[in-house]
N, C-alpha and C positions, 0 to 999 in steps of 0.2 A: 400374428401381431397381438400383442398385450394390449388390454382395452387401458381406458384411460386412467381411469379413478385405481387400478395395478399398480400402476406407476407413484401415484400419490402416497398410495397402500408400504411402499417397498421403500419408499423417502420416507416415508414416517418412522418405520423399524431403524432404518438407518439413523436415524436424528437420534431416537430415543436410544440406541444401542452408545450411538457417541455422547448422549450427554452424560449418560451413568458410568463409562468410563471417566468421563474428566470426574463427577463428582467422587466415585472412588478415589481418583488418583487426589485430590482435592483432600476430603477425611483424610487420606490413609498419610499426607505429606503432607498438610498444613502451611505452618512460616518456614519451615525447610524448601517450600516454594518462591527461593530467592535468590537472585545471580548477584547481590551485594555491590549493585553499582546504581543506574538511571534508576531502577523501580522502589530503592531505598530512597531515592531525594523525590520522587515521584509522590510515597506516601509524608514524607517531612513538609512537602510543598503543601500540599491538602489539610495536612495537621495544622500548618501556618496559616494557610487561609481562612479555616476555620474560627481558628483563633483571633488574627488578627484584622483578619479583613484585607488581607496584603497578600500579592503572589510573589512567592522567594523561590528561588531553585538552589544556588550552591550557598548562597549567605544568606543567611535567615533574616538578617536586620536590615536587606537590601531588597528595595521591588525589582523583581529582574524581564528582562525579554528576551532571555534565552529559550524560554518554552512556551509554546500556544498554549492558552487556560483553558481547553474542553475538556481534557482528561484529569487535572488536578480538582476543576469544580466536579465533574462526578464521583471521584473519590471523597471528594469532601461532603456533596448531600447524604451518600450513603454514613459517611462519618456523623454526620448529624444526627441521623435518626439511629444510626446503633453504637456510636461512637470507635474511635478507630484503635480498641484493644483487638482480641482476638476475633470475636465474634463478626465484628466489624470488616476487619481484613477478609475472612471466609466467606463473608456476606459479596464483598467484591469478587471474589474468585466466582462465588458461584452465579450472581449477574452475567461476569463475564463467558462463562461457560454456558448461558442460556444464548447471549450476545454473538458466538462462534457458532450455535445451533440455526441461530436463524441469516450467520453468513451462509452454511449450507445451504439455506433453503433460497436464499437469492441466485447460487453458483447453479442449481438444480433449473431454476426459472431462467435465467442466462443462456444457458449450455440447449434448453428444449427452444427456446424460441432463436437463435442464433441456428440450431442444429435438429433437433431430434429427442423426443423423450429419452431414449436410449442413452444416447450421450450425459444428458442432463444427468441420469441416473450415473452413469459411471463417474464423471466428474464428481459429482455429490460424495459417495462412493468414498473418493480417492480423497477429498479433505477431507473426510468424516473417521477416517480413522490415521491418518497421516498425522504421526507420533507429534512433532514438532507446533501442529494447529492444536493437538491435545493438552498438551506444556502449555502453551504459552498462555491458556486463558486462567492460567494458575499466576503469572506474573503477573505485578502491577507495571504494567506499559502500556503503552499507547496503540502498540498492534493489534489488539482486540478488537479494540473500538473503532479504530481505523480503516481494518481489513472492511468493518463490518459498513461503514458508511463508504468507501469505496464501492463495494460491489453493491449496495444501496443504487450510489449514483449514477451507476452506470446498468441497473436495470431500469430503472424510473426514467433514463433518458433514450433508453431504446423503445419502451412501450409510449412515452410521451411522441418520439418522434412518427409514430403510427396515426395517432392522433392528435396533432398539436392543435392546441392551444390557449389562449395568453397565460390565465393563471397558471397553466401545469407547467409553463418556465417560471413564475415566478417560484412555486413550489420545488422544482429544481435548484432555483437561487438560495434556499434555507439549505437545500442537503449539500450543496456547492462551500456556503458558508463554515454550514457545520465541520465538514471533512478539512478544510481549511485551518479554522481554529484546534484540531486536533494534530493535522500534520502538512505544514505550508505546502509542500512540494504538489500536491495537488493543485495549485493556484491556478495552473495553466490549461484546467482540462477542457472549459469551455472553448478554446481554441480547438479540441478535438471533435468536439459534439457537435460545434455548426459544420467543419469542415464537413463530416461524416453525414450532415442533413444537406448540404450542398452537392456532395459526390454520391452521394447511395440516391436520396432522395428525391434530388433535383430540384428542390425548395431553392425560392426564389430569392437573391440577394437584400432585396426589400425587409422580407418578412424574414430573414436572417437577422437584420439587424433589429426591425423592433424587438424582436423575440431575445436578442442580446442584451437591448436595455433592459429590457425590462428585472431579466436576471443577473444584471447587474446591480438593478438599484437596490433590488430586496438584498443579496451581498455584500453592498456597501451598508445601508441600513444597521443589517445584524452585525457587521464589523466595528462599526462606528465608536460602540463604547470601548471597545481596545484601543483603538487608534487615538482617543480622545485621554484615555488613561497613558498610551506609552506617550504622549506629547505633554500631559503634564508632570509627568518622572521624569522622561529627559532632555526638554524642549525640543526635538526635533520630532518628525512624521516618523514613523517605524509601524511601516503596514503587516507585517509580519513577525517576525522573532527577528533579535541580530545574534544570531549564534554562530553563522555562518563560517566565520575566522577557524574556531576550532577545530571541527572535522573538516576545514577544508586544508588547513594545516597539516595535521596525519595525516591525510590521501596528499600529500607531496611527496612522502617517503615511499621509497620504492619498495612494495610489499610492508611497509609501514616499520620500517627500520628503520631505528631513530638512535645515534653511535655518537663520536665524539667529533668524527670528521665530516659528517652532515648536517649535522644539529646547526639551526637557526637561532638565535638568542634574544629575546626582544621583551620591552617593560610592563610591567603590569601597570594595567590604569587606577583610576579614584575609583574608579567602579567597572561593572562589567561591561561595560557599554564601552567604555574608553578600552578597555582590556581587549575587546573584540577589534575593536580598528588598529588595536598595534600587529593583531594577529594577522591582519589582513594581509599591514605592510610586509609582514613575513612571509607569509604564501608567497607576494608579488617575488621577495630578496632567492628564497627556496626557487621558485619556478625559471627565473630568469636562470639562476647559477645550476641548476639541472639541463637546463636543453643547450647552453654553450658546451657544457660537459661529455655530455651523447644524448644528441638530439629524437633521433628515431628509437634509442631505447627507453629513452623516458615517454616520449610519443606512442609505442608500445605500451607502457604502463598503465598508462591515463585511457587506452583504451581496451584493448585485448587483458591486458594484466587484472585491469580492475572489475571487468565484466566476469572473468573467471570467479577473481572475488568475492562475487555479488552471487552466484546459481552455483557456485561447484561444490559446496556443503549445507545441509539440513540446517536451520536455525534451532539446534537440540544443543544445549550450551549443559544441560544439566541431566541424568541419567534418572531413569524412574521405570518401575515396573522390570529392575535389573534389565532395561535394555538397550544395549550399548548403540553409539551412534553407527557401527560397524553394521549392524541390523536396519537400522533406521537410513540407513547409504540408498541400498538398491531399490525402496519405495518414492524415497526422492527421485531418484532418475528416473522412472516410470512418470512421473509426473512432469519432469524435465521432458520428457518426451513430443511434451505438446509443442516445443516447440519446432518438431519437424511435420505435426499438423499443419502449423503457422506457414512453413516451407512449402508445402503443398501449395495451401490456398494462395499462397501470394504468386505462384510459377502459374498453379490453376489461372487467376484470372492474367497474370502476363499474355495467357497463350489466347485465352479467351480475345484480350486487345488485340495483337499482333494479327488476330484471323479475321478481325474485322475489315481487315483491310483497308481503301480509304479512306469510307467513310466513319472509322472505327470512332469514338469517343470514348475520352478517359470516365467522366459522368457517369455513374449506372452501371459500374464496372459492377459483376455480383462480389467480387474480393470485395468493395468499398462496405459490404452487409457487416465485415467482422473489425471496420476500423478502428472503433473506440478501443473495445481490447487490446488489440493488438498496437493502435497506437502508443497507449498507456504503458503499458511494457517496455515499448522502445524507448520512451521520455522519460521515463526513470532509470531507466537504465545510464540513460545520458546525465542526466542527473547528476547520480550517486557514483558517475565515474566523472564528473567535473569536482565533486567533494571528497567524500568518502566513500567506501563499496564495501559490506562483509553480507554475512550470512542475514543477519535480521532486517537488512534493508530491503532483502528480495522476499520476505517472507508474505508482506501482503499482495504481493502479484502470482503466489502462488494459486489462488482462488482462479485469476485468470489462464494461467495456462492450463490448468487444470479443463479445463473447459475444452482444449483443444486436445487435449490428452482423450480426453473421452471422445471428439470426432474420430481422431485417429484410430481409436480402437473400436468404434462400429466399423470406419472403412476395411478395415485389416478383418475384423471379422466376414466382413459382403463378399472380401475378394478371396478369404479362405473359403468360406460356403461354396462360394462358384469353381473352385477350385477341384474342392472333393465330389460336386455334381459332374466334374469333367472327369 
C-alpha cells in the first residue's frame, strides 16, 4: 500500500503534467480556440457589460435573461484589468485552465473519500488528460467554470455532511448560489443533499429543515439583485434565465431535424422575453402533434433517443494536437464506463436490502454513501432530455462518472490479483 502524501505526490505530477498541456495547446492555438457560436456572444456580452453596465446576449441594445451573469461578469473583471484584446482573451483561457486544475483536484478528493486513494488517483488520472476537458478550458463557455463549482458543491457537501453545522450550510448556500447564477439546472440540488443526509445519514427531519433555511436564505440573499434587476427589465419575477423556449424547441425534433413538413412557425416578440413565450407555445403545438403522430416513438425520443445524445460522443467539437475525435472515442468510453460502477453499487446495495430481511430499512442503505453523485447525473439527464441533449451538456457530469470509473477499476484490478493468486 502507497503511503499517503504518494498519493498527493502523483496528483500533483498529474495536475502539473495537464496544466502545461492546456497551456501549450493554449500558445500554440490562441483565437483559433473558437467554435463561432455561444462563446462569441459570451465575450460580446462581457464586452457590453463592461461598457455599458447592461447584460445583452443576442441584441446588444437589449438587457436580456437568456443567460445567468456568473460567467459574462468574470469575463468582464478579467476585461477590466487587461482589457478584452488578445492578451485579455489568453488571460481567460489560462484562468480557466488553472480553473479545470483545481476541478481535478476536487474529482481526486471525491473519488478518495466516496472510495479509496486509489480510485481518487485514477479518476484524477482519467480528466486530467481526457482530450475534451483539455479543449474546452481554451473556450469561452460556461463549462469550465461550472464543471468547477459543481464538483465544488458537492465536495463541500459530503465533508459538511460529516460534520454539520449551521454556518457550513450557509456556506454551501453561496456555492449553491454561485453554480446557479452560472448555470440554473442545478437549482434543484439541494433536494438531493438533504435527501442523501436523511437516507445515508439518518439526520433528523428537524435539523433537515433548519439546515435548509438557512441555505436557502444566504441563496435568496446573493440572488436577489438578479431577481430585482429581471423585475425591473420586465415587470414580471424571472428567478432564473427565460431561455427555456429555445432549446426546448429543438429537442422536439426528432434527432433535431427540422424540414418543411415538421417545422412549427410562430412570431417573434418586442423583445426576447415575449419571443421566448411564443417559443413556448410552440414546444406545446410541436409536442402535442408528434405524440398523435407515433406516440411510443417520440416517447422513445424524449427518452432513450436523447440520453444516447447526451453520453454517446466526446464534447471535442474542434481538432488540436492533429487529433481526431476517432482517437479521442475509446478514452471517452473508458470513462463512460463508470457507469457500470454505478450498476454495481446500486444492485450491491439492492441485495444488501432484500437480505435484510424484515426488519431490513431503506435508511443507511451503504448505496445511499454515493447518492448525490449519482443523483445528479440522473437529473440531468432528466433534464436535458425534457429540453435539449447533445454532447456539451454531459460534459460537466463527466467529473462525476469519472469517479466511478476509477471504483470500477480498483474493483477489476482486486479481482484480477485474486485471480492470478489462484
Amino acid at each position: 500500500m502507497l503511503r499517503r502524501d504518494v498519493y498527493y505526490r502523483i496528483l500533483t505530477v498529474i495536475i502539473l503534467l495537464s496544466f502545461a498541456i492546456k497551456l501549450i495547446m493554449i500558445f500554440k492555438y490562441g483565437n483559433m480556440l473558437n467554435l463561432g457560436s455561444d462563446d462569441l456572444n459570451y465575450v460580446k456580452s462581457a464586452v457590453a457589460l463592461l461598457k455599458n453596465g447592461i447584460l445583452t446576449y443576442h441584441n446588444y441594445n437589449e438587457p436580456t435573461v437568456f443567460i445567468m451573469p456568473l460567467y459574462p461578469m468574470f469575463l468582464a473583471m478579467v476585461f477590466k484589468v487587461l482589457g478584452y484584446g488578445f492578451a485579455g482573451l489568453q488571460a481567460v483561457r489560462v484562468i480557466q485552465a488553472l480553473i479545470s486544475c483545481i476541478t481535478i483536484v476536487y474529482i481526486f478528493l471525491m473519488a478518495s473519500d466516496l472510495f479509496d486513494k486509489k480510485a481518487g488517483i485514477i479518476s484524477a488520472f482519467l480528466m486530467a488528460f481526457y482530450l475534451p476537458n483539455i479543449t474546452t478550458s481554451g473556450y469561452f463557455l460556461t463549462e469550465t467554470v461550472f464543471t468547477a463549482l459543481l464538483c465544488a458543491l458537492i465536495h463541500y457537501s459530503l465533508k459538511v455532511s460529516k460534520k454539520p453545522v449551521l454556518y457550513k450550510f450557509m456556506l454551501l448556500g453561496v456555492l449553491w448560489a454561485a453554480a446557479t447564477l452560472c448555470r440554473p439546472t442545478i437549482l434543484f440540488y439541494p433536494l438531493f443533499f438533504f435527501l442523501y443526509l436523511f437516507l445515508y445519514h439518518r439526520i433528523s427531519l428537524n435539523k433537515i429543515l433548519k439546515w435548509s433555511l438557512s441555505m436557502m436564505a444566504v441563496f435568496a440573499l446573493i440572488m436577489s439583485p438578479w431577481w430585482l434587476r429581471n423585475y425591473r427589465e420586465y415587470g414580471v419575477f424571472i428567478p432564473l434565465a427565460a431561455s427555456s423556449g429555445n432549446p426546448m424547441l429543438q429537442g422536439t425534433y426528432i434527432d433535431y431535424v427540422q424540414n418543411p413538413d415538421n417545422i412549427v412557425h410562430y412570431e417573434m416578440g418586442k423583445n426576447a422575453f415575449e419571443t421566448n413565450k411564443n417559443e413556448m407555445k410552440a414546444v406545446k403545438q410541436r409536442i402535442r402533434m408528434e405524440l398523435e403522430k407515433d406516440f411510443w416513438g417520440y416517447l422513445r425520443w424524449y427518452t432513450l433517443g436523447k440520453t444516447l445524445k447526451l453520453w454517446s460522443v466526446p464534447f471535442y467539437w474542434k481538432r488540436v494536437f492533429d487529433i481526431g475525435i476517432e482517437h479521442v472515442f475509446p478514452f471517452h468510453c473508458i470513462i463512460l464506463s463508470g457507469f457500470i460502477g454505478i450498476a454495481i453499487l446500486i444492485f450491491k446495495g439492492a441485495y444488501e436490502f432484500m437480505k435484510g430481511g424484515a426488519g431490513r430499512k431503506l435508511a443507511g442503505n451503504e448505496f445511499f454513501r454515493y447518492f448525490i453523485p449519482v443523483s445528479v447525473i440522473l437529473y440531468f439527464n432528466l433534464i436535458h432530455c425534457v429540453y435539449m441533449a447533445f454532447d456539451r451538456y454531459a460534459f460537466p457530469l463527466m467529473p462525476l462518472v469519472s469517479i466511478f470509473t476509477g471504483y470500477l477499476a480498483v474493483k477489476v484490478s482486486t479481482v484480477l490479483k485474486s485471480l492470478v493468486k489462484l
